[in-house]
N, C-alpha and C positions, 0 to 999 in steps of 0.2 A: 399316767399312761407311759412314758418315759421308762420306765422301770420295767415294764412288760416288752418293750418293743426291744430294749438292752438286751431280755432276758431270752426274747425269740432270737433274738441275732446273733448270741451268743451257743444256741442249741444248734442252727444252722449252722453254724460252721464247725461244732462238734462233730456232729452228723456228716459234712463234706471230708473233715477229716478222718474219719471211722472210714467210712467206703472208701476213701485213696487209698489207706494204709492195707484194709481189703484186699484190694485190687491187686496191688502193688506185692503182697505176702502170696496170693493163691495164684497170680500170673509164675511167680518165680521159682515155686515149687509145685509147678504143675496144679494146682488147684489141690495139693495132696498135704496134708498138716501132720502127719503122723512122722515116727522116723525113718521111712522109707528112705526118705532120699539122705540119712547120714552112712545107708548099708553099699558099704563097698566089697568090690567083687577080685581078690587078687588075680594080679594076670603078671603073665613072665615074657620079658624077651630078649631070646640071646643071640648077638649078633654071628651072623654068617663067615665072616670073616676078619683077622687080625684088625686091630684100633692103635692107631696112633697119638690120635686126640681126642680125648670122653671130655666133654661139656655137660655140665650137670644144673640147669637153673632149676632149685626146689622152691615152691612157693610156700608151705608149710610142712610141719610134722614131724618126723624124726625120720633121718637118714642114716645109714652107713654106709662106707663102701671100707671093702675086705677082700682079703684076698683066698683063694679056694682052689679047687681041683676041678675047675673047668678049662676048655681048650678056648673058650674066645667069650669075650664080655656077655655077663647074665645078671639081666636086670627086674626083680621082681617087687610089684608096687601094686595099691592099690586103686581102685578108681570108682568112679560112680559120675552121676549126670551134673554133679557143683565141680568137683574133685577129677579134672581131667589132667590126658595123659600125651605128649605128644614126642616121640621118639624119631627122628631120622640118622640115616647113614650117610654119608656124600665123602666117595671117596675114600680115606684114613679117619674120617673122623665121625664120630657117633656123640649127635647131638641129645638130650636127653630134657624135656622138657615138662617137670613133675607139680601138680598142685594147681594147674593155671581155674584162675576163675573170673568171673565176669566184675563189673564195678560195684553192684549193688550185692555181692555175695558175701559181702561184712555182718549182714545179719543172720549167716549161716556159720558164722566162725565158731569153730569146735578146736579140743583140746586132745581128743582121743584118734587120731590118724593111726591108722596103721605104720606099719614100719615097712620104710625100703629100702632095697638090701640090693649094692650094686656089687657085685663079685670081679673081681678081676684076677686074671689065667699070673699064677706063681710067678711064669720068666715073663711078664709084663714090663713093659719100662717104656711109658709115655708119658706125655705130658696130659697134667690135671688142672681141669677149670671148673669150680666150684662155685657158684653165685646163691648164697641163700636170705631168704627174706622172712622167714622166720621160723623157726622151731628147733630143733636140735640137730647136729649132723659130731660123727666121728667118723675120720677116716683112719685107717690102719698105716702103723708104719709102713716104707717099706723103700725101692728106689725109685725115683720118679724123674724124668727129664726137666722141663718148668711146671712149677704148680704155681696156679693162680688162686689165690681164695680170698671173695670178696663176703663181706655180713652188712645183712642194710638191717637183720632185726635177730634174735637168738641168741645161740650159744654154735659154737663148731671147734674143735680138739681135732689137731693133726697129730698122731702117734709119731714116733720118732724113724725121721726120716731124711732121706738123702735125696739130694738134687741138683739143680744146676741155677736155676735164678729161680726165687722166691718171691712171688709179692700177695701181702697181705695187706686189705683195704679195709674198714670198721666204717660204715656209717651210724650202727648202734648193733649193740650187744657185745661180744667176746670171741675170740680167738686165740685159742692155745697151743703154742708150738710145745712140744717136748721133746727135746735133745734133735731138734733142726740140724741137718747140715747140707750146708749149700754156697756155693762159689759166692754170691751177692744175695741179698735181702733188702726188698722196697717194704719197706712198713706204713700205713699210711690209717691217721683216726680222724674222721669226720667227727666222731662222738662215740664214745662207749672205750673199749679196751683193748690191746693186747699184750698178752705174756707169754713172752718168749723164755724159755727154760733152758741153761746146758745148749745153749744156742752158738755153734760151730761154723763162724763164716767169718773171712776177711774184710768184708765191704758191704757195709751195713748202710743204710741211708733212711732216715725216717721224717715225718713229715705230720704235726700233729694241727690240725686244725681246733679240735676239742678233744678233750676224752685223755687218755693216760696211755703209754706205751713203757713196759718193763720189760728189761732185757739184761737176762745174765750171759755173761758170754765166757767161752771154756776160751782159757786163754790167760796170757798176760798183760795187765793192762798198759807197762809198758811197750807195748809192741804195738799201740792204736795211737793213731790221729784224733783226735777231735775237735772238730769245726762243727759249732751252732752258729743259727741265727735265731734268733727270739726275741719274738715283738710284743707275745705278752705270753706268761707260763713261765715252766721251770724245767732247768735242768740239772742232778744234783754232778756232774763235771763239767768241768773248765776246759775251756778249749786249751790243745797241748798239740805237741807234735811227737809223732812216736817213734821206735827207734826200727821201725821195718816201713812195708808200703799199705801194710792193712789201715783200718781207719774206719769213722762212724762219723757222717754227717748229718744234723737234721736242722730242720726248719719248724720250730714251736710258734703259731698264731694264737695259739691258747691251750690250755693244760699243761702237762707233767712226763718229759721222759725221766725214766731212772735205770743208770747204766752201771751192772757190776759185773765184776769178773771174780771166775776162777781164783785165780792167780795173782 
């Protein structure tokens, strides 16, 4: 009889697990199983007046932001009832809040997002905050005051661009500078990567927790300082002292800077 009683106790809790996981699927999508809810509806919004500071946190997808022939920032994305959309203004700064979803919407993850397409007015020249958590982003060269650009998951490609302070955060995926320029550069890899290309700046500073940070830099490499500290990883220069006041310091806990020049 043992073997029966196993075999009931085993079905009951099959069965308790069926109707949770029920429950659990048809509360979350409205009791609705088809693909209703992956259909997104694009919508557009363009701000009323001049931006100083666009903040951008995308939770997935693909992003751009480019530049156009409009008079003041236009933002068009898609949405739906997983797939929300939360934009405000306060003041100069137009917060942009794309992708947010609940905790349990891991089991609605999709690959096919629409594209959203942030436009910014030609004589633009503000500061840019990028935070993405996973999917693809390109932003267009162009001049910017400080850009911030943080990746906790993806891929993200800054066109070639001019600025004032740079900082670049990786906790995974990638980050592509091409031909950067900018007064100082924070470089910073929790994990994953960044490559910095034709990268145009006196005072560099990076900071590798894990993951790999490459950087070519237009220049001569007698004209840079370099001070490491490395506690575990690699750096393929030696600390020097250079014969102007530019300069390149980091701090490696683990992984790989590799620094070349031009020149």
């Amino acid at each position: 009889m043992k073997w029966y009683f196993k075999m009931l106790i085993a079905g009951v809790i099959i069965l308790v697990i069926g109707i949770a996981i029920t429950v659990i699927v048809g509360g979350v999508t409205d009791w609705k199983y088809g693909s209703s809810i992956y259909e997104y509806e694009m919508k557009t919004y363009q701000a009323e007046t001049e931006v100083d500071n666009l903040k951008v946190d995308f939770y997935a997808g693909e992003l751009q932001i480019v530049y156009g022939d409009v008079e003041s920032i236009k933002i068009e994305y898609p949405e739906n009832k997983r797939y929300t959309v939360k934009i405000e203004k306060t003041n100069d700064t137009l917060s942009a809040t794309i992708g947010g979803r609940r905790w349990y919407d891991f089991i609605f993850w999709r690959q096919d997002y629409p594209v959203t397409t942030v436009t910014l007015p030609r004589s633009a020249r503000l500061n840019l905050n990028v935070e993405m958590n996973a999917g693809k982003a390109k932003v267009e060269g162009g001049t910017y005051k400080d850009v911030y650009l943080k990746m906790n998951a993806g891929e993200l490609d800054l066109g070639k661009s001019k600025c004032d302070l740079l900082t670049c955060s990786v906790n995974a995926g990638k980050i592509d500078l091409d031909g950067a320029q900018c007064s100082r550069a924070i470089l910073k890899t929790n994990a994953g990567e960044i490559v910095a290309d034709k990268l145009d700046c006196p005072d560099i500073e990076a900071k590798i927790n894990a993951g790999n940070i490459n950087v070519e830099i237009l220049g001569n490499e007698s004209d840079y300082s370099i001070i490491t500290k490395i506690n575990a990883g690699s750096c393929n220069k030696s600390d020097r002292v250079g014969a102007t006041d530019k300069k390149i310091q980091a701090e490696i806990n683990a992984g790989a800077l590799s620094v070349d020049f031009s020149n």
